[in-house]
C-alpha positions as CSV (number, residue, x, y, z in Angstrom):
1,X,200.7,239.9,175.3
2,X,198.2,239.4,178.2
3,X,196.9,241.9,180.6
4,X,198.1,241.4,184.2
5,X,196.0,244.2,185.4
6,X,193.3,244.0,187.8
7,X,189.6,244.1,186.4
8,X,187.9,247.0,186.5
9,X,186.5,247.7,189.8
10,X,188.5,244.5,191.7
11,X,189.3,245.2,195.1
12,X,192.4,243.6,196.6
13,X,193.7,242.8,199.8
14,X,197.1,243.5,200.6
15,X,198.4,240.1,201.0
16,X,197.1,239.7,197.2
17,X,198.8,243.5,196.4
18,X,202.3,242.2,197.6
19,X,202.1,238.9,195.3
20,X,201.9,240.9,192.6
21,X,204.9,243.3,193.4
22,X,207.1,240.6,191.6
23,X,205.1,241.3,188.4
24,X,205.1,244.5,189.0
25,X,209.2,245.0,189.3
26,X,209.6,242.3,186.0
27,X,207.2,244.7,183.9
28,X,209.4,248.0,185.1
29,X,212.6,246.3,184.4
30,X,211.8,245.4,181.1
31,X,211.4,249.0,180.1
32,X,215.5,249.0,180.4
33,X,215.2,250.9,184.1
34,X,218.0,252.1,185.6
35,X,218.4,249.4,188.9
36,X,218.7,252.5,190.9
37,X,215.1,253.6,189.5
38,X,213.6,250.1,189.9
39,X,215.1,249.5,193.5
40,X,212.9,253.6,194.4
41,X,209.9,252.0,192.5
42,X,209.6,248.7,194.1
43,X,211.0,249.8,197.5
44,X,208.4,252.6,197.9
45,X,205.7,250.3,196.9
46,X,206.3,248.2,199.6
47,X,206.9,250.6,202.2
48,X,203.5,251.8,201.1
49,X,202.0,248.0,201.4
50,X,202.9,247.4,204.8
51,X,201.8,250.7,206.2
52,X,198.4,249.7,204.6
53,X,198.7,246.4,206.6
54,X,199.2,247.9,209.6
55,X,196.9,250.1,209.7
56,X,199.7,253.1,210.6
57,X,201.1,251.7,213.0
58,X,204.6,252.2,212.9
59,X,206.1,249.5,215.0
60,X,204.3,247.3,212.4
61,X,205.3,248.5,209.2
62,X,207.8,246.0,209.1
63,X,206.6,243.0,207.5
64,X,206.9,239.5,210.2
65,X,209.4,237.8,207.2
66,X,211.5,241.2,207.5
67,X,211.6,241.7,211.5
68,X,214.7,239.1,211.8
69,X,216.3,239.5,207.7
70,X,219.4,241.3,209.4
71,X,220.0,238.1,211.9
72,X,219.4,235.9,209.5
73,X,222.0,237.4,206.6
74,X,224.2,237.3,209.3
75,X,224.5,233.4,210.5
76,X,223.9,232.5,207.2
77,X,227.3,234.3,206.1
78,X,228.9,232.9,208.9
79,X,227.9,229.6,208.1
80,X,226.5,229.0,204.8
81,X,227.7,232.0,201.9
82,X,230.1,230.4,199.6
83,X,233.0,232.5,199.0
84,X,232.4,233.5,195.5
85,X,229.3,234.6,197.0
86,X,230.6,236.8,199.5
87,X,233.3,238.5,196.6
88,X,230.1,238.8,194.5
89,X,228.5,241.1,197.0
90,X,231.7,243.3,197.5
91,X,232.0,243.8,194.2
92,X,228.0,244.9,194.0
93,X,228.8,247.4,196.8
94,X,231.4,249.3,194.4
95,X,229.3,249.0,191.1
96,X,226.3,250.1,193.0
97,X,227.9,253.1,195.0
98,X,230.3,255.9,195.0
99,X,231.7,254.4,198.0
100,X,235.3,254.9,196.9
101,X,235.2,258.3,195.5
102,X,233.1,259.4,199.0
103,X,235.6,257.1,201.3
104,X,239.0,258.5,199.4
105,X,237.9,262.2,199.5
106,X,237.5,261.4,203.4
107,X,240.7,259.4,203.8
108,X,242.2,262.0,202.1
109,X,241.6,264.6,204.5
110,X,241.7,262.5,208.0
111,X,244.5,259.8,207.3
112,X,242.2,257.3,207.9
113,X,240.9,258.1,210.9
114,X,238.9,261.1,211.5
115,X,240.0,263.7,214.8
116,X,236.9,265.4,215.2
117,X,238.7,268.4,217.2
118,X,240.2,269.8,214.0
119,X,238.1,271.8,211.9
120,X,239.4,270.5,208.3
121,X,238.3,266.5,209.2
122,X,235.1,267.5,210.7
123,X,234.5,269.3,207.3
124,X,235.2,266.3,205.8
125,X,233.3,264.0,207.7
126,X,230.2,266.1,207.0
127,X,231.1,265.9,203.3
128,X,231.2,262.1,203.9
129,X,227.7,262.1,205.7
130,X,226.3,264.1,202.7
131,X,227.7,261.6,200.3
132,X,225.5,258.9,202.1
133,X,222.2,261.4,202.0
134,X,222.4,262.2,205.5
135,X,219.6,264.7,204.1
136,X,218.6,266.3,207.8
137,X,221.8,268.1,208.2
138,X,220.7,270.4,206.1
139,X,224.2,272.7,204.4
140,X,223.1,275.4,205.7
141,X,223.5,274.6,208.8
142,X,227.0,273.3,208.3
143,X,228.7,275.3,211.5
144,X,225.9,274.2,214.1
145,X,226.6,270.1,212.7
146,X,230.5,271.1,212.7
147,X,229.8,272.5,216.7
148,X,227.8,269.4,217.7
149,X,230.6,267.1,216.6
150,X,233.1,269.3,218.4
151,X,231.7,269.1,221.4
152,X,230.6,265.4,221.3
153,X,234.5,264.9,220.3
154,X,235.9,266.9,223.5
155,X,233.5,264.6,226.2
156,X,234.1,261.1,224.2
157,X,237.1,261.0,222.5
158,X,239.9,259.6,225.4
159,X,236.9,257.3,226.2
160,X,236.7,255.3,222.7
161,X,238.8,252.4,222.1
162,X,242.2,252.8,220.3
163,X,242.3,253.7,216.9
164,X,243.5,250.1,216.3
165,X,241.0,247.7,217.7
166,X,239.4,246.1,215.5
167,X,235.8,244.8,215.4
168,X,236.8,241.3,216.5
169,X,238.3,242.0,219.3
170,X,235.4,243.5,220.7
171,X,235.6,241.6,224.1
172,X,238.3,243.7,225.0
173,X,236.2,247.4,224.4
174,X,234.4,248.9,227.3
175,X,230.9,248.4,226.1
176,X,228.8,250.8,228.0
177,X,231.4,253.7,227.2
178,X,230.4,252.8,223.6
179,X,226.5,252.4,224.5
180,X,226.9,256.0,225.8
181,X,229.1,257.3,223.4
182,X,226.8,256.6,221.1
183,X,223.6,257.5,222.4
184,X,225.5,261.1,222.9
185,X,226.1,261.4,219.2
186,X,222.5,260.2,217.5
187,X,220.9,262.7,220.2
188,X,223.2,265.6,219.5
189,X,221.1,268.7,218.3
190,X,222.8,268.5,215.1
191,X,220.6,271.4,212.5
192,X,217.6,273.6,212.7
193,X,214.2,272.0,211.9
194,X,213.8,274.9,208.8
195,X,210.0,274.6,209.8
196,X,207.8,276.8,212.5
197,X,209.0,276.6,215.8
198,X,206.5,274.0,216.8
199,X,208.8,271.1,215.4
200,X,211.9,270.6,217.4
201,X,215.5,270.8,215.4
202,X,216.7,267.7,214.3
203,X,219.7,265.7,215.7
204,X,222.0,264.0,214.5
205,X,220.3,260.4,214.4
206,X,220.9,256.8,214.1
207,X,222.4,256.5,210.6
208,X,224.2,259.7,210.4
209,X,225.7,259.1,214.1
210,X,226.5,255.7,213.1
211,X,228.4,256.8,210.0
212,X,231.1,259.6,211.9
213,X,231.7,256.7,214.4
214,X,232.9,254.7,211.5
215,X,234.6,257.7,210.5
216,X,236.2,257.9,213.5
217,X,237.1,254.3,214.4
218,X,236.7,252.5,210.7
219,X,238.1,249.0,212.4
220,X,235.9,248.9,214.8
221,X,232.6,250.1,213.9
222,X,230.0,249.5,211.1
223,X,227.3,251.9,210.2
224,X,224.0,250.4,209.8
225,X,220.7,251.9,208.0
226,X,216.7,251.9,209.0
227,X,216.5,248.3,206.8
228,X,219.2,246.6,208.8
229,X,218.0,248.7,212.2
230,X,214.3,247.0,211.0
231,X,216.1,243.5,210.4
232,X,216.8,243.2,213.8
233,X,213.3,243.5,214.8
234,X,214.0,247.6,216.3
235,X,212.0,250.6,215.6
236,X,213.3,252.5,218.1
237,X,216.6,252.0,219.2
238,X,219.7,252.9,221.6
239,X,223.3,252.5,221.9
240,X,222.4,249.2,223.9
241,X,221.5,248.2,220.9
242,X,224.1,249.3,218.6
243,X,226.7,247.4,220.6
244,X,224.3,244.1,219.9
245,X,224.9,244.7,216.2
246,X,228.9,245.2,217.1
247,X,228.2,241.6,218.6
248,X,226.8,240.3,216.3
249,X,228.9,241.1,213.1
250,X,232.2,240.3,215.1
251,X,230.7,237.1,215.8
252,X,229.5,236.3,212.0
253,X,232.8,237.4,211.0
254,X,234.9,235.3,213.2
255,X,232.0,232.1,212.4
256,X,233.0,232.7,208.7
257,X,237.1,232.9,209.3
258,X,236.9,229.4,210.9
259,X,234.8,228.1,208.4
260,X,236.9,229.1,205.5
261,X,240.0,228.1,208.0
262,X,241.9,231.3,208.8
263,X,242.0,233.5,211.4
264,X,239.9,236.9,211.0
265,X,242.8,239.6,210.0
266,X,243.3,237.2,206.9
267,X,239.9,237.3,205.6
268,X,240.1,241.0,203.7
269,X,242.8,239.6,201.8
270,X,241.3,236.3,201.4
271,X,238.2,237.8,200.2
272,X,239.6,240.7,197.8
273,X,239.7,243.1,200.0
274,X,243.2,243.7,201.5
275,X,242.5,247.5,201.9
276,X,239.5,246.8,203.8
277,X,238.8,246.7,207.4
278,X,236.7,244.0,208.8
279,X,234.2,246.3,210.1
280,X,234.3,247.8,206.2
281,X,233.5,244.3,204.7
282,X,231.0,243.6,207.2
283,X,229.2,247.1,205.9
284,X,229.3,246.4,202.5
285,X,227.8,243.4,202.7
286,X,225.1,244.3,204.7
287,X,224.2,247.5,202.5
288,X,224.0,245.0,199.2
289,X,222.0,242.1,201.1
290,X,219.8,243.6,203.5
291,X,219.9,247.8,202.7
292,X,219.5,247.1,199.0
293,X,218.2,243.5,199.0
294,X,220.4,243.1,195.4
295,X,220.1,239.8,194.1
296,X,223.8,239.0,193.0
297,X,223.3,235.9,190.5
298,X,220.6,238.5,188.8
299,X,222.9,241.7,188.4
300,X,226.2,241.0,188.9
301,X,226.9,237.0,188.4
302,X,229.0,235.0,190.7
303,X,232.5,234.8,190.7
304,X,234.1,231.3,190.9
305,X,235.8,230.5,194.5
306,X,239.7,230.9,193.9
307,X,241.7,228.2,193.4
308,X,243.9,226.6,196.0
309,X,246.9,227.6,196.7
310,X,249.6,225.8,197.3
């Protein structure tokens, strides 16, 4: 067996450190890893590589390829994923997560649709946050998140759209009550820092605020994590820009329903997913592809296209 190892004493560059992350993840998976494990491993590694590159500079850590990965995933499922692909990667989202036990235990509580004014669903849509390692809100400080969400509720809630609009039909939502709506939320004072004074309390954030408007309005909204937020070329980002994703995921989506030639509230069912929103779809997809960069032929195999019907 030869010895992929550097020689002793070899110094090398970055660019040369990141060719060899392939080897690196093909020697960790052979030791019969968990992809869970290997996905920490690798992804750290690389987090670590690009802060080397630049030089700690945080707007930079994001490799060039990377900046635009969310755009592209995007127009290429809009117009070039073939459907057995697209069924392969929603079946990858529930293999790879607890997203139905986490989304039931929510939907059990709320109906479907979350009403932040009552105690019992706002319980339950801190469970749900918790369940995606919204790891800030710390449990402890479960009445001061429960508070913040109250509050946020009473000023925003006649100001969403209906609990019925869904994601493509987003020409017809008040954008900039959405832009606020969420900037509100992510900068919500949401738990206590649990560290000297000197560091401010934390709120609620991008992911986590993204997440409770999904909660709230699962048709209509998609949550999106710092790899997709980094796809789009952001580091720091807004509600402005939150509504470009919106955009841009009810455009892919209605890109792909005329190339597969239906109209958009057919495509859960045409794609497997008759219980699932669009907006739902659109998230699962974008965790597998972008968030966890799984490569479906690898792990999971493709499934064949249906057949026609008549």
């Amino acid at each position: 067996m030869s010895d992929h190892s550097p020689a002793h004493g070899e110094a090398l560059t970055v660019a040369q450190l990141e060719a060899r992350l392939p080897a690196f993840e093909r020697a960790i998976r052979a030791q019969g890893l968990r992809e869970k494990t290997i996905a920490s491993y690798v992804g750290y590694t690389r987090f670590f590589l690009r802060w080397l590159a630049a030089d700690g500079t945080p707007e930079r850590w994001v490799a060039q390829r990377d900046r635009q990965r969310t755009r592209h995933v995007l127009d290429d499922l809009a117009h070039r994923v073939d459907e057995g692909e697209i069924r392969a990667a929603l079946d990858a989202y529930q293999a790879a997560t607890k997203s139905e036990a986490a989304l039931g235990a929510l939907t059990a509580v709320t109906g479907g649709f979350a009403d932040l004014g009552r105690e019992d669903h706002r319980h339950a849509v801190l469970a749900w946050l918790w369940a995606w390692r919204c790891r800030h809100l710390r449990r402890e400080d479960h009445d001061l998140t429960s508070h913040a969400l109250d509050e946020w509720w009473q000023a925003f809630s006649t100001r969403l759209p209906s609990v019925t609009t869904e994601l493509t039909s987003l020409g017809e939502v008040d954008l900039r009550e959405v832009e606020r709506a969420y900037d509100a939320l992510a900068g919500a004072v949401a738990a206590r820092s649990g560290a000297p004074s000197r560091r401010a309390d934390p709120t609620l954030g991008d992911t986590a605020a993204s997440e409770v408007l999904v909660a709230v309005r699962p048709r209509l909204f998609v949550s999106w994590h710092r790899p997709v937020r980094d796809g789009l070329g952001w580091w720091d980002v807004s509600g402005a820009h939150y509504v470009e994703l919106l955009s841009a995921v009810a455009s892919c989506l209605s890109g792909l329903a005329e190339r597969l030639g239906t109209c958009p509230a057919a495509l859960p069912v045409r794609l497997g997913q008759p219980d699932r929103s669009l907006a739902q779809i659109a998230d699962a997809y974008l965790w597998v592809t972008v968030t966890r960069r799984l490569n479906l032929t690898r792990e999971f195999g493709r499934r064949a296209p249906p057949a026609d019907k008549d």
